[in-house]
SEPAKOL-416031 format. One record per atom (N, C-alpha, C, CB): residue in three letters; chain; atom name; x, y, z. Coordinates in Angstrom, 2 decimals. Glycine has a CB too. Layout:
// residues N
residu:chaine:atome:xx:yy:zz
ALA:A:CA:X:Y:Z .
...
***
This chain:
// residues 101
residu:chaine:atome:xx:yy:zz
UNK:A:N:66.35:25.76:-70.33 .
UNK:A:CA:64.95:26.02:-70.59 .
UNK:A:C:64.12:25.33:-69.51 .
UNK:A:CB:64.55:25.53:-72.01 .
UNK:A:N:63.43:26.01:-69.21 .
UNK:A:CA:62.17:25.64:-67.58 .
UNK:A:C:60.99:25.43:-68.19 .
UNK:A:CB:61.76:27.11:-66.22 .
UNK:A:N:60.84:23.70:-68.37 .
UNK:A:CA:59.39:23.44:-68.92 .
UNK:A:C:58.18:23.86:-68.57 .
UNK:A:CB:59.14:22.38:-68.88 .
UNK:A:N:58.41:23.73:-66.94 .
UNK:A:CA:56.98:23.73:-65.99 .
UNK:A:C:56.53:25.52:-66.19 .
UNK:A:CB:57.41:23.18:-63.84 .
UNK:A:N:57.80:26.22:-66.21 .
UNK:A:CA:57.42:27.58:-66.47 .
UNK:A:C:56.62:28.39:-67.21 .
UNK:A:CB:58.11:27.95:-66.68 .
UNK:A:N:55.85:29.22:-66.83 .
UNK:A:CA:55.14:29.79:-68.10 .
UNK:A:C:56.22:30.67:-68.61 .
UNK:A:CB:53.66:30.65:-67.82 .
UNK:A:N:55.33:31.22:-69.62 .
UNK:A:CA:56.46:32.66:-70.85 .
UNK:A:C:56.81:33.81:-69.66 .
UNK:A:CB:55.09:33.90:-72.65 .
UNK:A:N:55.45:33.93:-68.63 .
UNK:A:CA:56.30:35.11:-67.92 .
UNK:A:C:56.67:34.88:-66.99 .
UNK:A:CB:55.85:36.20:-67.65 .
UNK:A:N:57.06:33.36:-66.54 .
UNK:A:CA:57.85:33.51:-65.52 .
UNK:A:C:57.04:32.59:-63.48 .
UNK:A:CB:58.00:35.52:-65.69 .
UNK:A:N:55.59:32.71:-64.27 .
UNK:A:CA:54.94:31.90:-63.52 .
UNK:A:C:54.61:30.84:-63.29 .
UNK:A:CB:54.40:32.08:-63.47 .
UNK:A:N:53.82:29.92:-62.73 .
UNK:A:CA:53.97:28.59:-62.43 .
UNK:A:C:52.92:28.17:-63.86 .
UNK:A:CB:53.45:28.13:-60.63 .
UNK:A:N:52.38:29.05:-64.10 .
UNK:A:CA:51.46:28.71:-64.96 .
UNK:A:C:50.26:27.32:-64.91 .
UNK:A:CB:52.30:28.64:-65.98 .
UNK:A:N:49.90:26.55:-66.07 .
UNK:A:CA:48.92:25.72:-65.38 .
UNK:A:C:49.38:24.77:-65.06 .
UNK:A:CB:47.88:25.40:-65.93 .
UNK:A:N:50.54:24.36:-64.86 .
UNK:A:CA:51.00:23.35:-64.09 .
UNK:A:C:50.74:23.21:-62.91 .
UNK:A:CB:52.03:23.27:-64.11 .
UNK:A:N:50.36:24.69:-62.25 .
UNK:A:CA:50.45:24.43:-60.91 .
UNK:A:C:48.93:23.57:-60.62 .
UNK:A:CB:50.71:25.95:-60.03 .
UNK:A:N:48.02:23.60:-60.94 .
UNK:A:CA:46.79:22.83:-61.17 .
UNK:A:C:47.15:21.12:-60.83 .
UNK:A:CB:46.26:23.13:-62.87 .
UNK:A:N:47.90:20.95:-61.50 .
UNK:A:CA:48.09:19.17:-61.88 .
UNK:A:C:48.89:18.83:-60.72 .
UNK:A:CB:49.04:18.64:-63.51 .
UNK:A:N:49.69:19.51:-60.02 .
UNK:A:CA:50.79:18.95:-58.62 .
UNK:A:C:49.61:18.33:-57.60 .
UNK:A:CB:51.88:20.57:-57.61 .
UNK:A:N:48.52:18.96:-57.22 .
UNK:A:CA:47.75:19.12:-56.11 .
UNK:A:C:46.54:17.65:-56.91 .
UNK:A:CB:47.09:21.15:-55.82 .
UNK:A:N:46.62:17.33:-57.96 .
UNK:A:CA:45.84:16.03:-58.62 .
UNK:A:C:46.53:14.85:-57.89 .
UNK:A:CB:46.03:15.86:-60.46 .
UNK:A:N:48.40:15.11:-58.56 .
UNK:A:CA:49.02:14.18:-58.19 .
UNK:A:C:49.06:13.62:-56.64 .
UNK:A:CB:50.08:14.50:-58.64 .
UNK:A:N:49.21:14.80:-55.56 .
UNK:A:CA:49.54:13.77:-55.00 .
UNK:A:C:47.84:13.36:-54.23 .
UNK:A:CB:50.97:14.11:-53.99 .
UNK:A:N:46.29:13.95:-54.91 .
UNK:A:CA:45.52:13.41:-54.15 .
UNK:A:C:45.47:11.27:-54.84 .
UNK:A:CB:43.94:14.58:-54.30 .
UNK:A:N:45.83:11.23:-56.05 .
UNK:A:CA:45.74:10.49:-56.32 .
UNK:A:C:46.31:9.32:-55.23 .
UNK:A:CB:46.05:10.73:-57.37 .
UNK:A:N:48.02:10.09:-55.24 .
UNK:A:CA:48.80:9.38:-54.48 .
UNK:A:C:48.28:8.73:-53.20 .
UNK:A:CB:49.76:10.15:-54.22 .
UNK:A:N:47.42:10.03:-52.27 .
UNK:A:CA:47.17:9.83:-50.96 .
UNK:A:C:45.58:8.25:-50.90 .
UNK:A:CB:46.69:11.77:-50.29 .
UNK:A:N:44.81:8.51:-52.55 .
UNK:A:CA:43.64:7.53:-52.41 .
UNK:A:C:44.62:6.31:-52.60 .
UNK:A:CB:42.25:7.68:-53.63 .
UNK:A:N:45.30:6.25:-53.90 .
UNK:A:CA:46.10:4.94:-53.67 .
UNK:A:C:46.71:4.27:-52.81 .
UNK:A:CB:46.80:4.89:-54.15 .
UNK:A:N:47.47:5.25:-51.63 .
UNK:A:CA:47.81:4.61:-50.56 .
UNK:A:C:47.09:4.12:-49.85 .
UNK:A:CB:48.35:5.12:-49.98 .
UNK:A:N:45.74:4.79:-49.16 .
UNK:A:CA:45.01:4.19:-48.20 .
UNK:A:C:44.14:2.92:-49.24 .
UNK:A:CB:44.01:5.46:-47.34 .
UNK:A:N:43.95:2.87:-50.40 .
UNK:A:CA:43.41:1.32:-50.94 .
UNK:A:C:44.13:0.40:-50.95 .
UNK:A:CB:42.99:1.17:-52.19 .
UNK:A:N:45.73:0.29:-50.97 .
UNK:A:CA:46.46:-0.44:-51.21 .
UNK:A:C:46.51:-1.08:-49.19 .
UNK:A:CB:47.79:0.36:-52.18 .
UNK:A:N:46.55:-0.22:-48.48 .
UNK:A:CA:46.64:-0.24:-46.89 .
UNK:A:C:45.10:-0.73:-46.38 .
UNK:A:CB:47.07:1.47:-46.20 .
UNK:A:N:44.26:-0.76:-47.20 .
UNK:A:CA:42.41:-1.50:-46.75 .
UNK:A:C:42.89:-3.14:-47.46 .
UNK:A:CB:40.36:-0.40:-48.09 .
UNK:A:N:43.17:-2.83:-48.55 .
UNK:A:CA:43.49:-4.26:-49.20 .
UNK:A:C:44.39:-5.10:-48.20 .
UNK:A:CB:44.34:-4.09:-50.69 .
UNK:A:N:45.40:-4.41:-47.57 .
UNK:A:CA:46.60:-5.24:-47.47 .
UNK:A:C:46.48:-5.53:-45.96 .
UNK:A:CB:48.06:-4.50:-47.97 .
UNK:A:N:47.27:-3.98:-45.23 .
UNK:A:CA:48.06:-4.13:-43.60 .
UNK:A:C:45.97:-4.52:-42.73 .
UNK:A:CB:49.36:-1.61:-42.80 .
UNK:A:N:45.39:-3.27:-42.97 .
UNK:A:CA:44.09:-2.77:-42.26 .
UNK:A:C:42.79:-4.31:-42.37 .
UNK:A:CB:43.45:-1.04:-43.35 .
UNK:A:N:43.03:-5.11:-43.16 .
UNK:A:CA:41.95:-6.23:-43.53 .
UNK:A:C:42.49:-6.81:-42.23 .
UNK:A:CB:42.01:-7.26:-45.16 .
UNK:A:N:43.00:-7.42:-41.82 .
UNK:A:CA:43.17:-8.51:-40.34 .
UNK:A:C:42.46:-7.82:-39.66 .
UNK:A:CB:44.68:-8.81:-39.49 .
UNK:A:N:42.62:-6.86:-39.28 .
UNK:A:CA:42.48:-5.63:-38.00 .
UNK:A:C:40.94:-5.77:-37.86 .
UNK:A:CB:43.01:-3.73:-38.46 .
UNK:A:N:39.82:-5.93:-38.70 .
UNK:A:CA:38.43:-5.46:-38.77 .
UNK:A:C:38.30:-3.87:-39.27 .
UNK:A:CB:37.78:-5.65:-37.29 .
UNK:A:N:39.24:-3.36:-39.66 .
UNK:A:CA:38.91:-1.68:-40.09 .
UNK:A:C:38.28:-1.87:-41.55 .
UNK:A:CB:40.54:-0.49:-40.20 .
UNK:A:N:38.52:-3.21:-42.17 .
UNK:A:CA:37.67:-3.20:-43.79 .
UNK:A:C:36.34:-3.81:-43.21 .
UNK:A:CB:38.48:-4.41:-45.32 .
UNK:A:N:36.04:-4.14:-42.54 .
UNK:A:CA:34.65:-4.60:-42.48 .
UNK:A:C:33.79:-3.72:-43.08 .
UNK:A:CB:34.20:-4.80:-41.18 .
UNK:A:N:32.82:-4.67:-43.68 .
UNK:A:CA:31.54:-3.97:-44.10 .
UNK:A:C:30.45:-4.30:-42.61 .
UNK:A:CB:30.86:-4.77:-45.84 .
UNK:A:N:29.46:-3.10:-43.52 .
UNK:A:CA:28.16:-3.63:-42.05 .
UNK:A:C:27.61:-5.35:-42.30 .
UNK:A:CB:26.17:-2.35:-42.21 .
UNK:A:N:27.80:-5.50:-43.71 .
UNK:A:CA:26.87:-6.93:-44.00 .
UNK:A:C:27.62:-7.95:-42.87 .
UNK:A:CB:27.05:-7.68:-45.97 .
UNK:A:N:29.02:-7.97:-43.09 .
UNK:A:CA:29.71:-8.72:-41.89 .
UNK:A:C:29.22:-8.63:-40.38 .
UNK:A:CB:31.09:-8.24:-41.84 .
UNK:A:N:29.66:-7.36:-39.53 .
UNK:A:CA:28.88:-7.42:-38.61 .
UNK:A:C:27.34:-7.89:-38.17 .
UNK:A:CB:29.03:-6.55:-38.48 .
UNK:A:N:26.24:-7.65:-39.07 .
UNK:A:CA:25.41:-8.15:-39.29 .
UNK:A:C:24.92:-9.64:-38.87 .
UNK:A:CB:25.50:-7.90:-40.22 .
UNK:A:N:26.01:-10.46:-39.81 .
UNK:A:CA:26.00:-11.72:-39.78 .
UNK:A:C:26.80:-12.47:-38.33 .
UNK:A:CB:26.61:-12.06:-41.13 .
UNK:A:N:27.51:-11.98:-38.21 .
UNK:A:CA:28.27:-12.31:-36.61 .
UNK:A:C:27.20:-12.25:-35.12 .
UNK:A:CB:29.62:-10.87:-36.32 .
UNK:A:N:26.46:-10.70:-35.37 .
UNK:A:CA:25.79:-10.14:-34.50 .
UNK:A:C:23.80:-10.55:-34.70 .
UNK:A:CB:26.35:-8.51:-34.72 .
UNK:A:N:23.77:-11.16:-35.71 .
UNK:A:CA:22.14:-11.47:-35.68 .
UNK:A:C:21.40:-11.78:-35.84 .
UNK:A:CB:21.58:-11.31:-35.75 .
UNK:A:N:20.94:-12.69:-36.33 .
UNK:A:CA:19.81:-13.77:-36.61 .
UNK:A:C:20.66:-15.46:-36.75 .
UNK:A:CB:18.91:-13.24:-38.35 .
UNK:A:N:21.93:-15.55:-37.14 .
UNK:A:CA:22.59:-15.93:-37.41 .
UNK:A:C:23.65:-16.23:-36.15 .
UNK:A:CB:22.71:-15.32:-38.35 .
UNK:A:N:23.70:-15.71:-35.15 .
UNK:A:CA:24.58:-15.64:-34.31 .
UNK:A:C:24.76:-16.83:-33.16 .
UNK:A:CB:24.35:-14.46:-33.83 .
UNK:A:N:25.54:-17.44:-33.07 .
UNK:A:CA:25.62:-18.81:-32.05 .
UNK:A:C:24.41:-18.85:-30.93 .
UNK:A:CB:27.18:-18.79:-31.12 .
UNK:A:N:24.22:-17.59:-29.91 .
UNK:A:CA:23.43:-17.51:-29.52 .
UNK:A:C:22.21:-17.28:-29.59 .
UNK:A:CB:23.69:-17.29:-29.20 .
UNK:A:N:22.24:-16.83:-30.61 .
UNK:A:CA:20.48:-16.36:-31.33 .
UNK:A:C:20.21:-17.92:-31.78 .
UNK:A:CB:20.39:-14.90:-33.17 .
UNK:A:N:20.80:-18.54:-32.66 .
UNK:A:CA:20.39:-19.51:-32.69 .
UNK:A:C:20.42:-20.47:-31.67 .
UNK:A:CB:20.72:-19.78:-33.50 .
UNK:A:N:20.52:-20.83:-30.38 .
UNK:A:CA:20.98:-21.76:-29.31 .
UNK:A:C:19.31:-21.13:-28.50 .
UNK:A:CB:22.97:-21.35:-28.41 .
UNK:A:N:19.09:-20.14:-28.54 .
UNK:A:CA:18.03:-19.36:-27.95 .
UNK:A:C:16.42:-19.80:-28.75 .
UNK:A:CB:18.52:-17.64:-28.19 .
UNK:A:N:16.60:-19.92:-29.90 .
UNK:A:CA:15.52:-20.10:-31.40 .
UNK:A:C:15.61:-21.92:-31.01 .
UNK:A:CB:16.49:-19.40:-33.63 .
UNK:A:N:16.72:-23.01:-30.92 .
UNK:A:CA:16.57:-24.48:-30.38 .
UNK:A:C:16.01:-24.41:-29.45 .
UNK:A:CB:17.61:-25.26:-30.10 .
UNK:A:N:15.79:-23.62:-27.85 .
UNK:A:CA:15.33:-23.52:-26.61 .
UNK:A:C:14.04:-23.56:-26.63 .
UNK:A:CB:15.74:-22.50:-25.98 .
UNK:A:N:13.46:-22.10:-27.67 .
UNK:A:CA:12.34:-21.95:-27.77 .
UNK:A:C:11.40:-22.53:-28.39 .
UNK:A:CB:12.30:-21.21:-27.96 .
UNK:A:N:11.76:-23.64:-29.40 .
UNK:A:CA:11.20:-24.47:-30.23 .
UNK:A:C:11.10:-25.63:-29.56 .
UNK:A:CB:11.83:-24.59:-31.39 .
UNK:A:N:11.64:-26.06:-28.49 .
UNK:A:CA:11.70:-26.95:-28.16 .
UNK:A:C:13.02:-28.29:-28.36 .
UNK:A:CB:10.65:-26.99:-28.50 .
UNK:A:N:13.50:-28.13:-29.11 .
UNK:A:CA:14.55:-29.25:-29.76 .
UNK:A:C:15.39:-29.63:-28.81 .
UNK:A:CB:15.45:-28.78:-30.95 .
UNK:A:N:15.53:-28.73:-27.46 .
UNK:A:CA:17.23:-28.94:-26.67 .
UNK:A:C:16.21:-28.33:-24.81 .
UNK:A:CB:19.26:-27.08:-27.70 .
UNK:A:N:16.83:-29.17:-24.29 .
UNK:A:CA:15.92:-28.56:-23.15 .
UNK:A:C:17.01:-27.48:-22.70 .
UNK:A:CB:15.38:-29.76:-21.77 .
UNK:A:N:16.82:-27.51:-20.63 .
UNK:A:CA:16.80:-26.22:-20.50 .
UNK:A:C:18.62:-26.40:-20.02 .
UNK:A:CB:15.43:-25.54:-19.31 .
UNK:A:N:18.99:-27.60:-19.70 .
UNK:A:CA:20.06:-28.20:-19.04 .
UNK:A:C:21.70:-27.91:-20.39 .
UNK:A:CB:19.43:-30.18:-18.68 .
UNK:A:N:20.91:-28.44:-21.49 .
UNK:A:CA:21.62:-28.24:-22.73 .
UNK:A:C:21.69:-27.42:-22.89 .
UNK:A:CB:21.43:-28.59:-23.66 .
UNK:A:N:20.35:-26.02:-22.59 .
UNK:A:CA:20.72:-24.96:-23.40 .
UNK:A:C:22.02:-24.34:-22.52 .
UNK:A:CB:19.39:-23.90:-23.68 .
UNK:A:N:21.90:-24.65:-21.18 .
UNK:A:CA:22.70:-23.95:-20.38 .
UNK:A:C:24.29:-24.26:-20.39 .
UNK:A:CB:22.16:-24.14:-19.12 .
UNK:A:N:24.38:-25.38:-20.43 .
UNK:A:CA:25.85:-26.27:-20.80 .
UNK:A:C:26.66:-25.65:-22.18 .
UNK:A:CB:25.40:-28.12:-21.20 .
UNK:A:N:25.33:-25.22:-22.71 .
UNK:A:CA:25.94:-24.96:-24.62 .
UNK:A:C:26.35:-23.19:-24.17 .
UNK:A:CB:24.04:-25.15:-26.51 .
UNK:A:N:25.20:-22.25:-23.50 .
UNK:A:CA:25.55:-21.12:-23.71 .
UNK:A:C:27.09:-20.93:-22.64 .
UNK:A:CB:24.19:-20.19:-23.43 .
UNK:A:N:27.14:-21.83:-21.83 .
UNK:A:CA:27.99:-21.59:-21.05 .
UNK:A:C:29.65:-21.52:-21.73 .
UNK:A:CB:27.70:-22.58:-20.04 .
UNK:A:N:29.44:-22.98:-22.75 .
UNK:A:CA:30.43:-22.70:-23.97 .
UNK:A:C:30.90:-21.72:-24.53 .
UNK:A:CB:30.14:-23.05:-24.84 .
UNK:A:N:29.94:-21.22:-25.32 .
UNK:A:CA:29.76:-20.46:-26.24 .
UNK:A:C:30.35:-19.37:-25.56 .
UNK:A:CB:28.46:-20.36:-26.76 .
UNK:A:N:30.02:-18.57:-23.92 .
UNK:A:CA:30.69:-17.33:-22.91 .
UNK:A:C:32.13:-17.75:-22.79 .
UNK:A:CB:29.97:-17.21:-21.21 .
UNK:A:N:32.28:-18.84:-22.86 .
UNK:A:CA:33.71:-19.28:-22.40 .
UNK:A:C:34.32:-18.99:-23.58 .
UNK:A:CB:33.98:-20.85:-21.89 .
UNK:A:N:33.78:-19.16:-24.65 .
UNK:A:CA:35.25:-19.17:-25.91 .
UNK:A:C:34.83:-17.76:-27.20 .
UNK:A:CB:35.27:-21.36:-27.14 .
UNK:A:N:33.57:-16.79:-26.75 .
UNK:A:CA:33.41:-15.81:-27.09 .
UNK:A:C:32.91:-14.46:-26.58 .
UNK:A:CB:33.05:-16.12:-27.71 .
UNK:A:N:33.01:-14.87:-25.11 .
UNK:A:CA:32.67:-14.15:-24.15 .
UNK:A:C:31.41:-13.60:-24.17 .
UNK:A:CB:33.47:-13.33:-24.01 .
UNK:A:N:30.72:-13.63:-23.25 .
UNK:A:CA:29.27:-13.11:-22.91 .
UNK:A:C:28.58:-12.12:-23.60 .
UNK:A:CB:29.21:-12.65:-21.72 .
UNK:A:N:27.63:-12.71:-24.07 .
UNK:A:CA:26.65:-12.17:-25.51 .
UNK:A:C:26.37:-10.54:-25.53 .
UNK:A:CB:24.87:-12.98:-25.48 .
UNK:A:N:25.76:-10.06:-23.87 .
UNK:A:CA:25.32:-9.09:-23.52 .
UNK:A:C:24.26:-8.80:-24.49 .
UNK:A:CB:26.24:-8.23:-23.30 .
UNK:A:N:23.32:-10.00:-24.91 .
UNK:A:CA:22.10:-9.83:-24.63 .
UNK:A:C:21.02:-9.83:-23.59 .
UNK:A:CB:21.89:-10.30:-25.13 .
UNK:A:N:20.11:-9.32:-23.22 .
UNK:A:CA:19.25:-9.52:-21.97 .
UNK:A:C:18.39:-10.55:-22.15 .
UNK:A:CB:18.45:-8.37:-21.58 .
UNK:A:N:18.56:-11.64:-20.73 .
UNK:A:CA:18.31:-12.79:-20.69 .
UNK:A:C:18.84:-13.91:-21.59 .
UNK:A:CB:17.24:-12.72:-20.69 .
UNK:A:N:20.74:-13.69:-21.58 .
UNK:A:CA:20.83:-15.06:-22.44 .
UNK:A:C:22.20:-14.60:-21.60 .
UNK:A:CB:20.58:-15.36:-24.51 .
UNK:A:N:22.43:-14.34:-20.49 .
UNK:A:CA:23.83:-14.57:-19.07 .
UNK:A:C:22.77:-15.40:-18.46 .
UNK:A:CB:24.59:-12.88:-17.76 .
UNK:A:N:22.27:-15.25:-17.61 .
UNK:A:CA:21.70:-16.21:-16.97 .
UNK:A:C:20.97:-17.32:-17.41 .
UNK:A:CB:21.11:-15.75:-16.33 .
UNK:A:N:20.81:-17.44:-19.04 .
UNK:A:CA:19.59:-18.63:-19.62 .
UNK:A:C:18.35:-18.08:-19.65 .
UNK:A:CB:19.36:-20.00:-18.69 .
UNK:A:N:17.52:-18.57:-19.89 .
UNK:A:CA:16.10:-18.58:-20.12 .
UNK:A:C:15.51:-17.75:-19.25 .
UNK:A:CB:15.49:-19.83:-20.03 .
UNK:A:N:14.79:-17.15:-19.51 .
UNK:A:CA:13.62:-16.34:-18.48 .
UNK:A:C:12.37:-16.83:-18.65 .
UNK:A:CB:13.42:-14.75:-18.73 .
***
């Protein structure tokens, strides 16, 4: 006896539920692969992350905001951003490769 079968012989509504299974399959895999292998990589990043790396917040934005306030002159600021290129490589903001304008 052929469960999946209908009475006459066709796939009947089973065939409906195969094409569920494996979308399920295919979302579960790629959540289990964001959770797991893909998180080191930066492919789970959200924008809020980038955000925070890239801006108001950012080594150089703030080293730029001490300059302009006054707190660090112009010798420090240059010694610090020079750091900062060396161990995260150059901001490629305009006017903060060369220092101050």
């Amino acid at each position: 006896m052929n469960v999946i079968a209908w009475h006459d012989g066709g796939p009947g509504p089973w065939i409906l539920f195969f094409p569920l299974v494996w979308a399920v399959v295919v979302v579960g895999a790629v959540l289990v692969l964001r959770r797991t292998v893909w998180r080191g990589r930066g492919c789970g990043r959200g924008p809020w992350q980038w955000r925070a790396a890239n801006g108001e917040h950012a080594p150089v934005a703030l080293l730029g905001r001490r300059y302009a306030a006054g707190e660090i002159d112009e010798d420090e600021y240059r010694s610090r951003l020079a750091v900062l290129n060396e161990q995260h490589g150059p901001s490629g903001a305009p006017g903060t490769e060369d220092g101050p304008r």
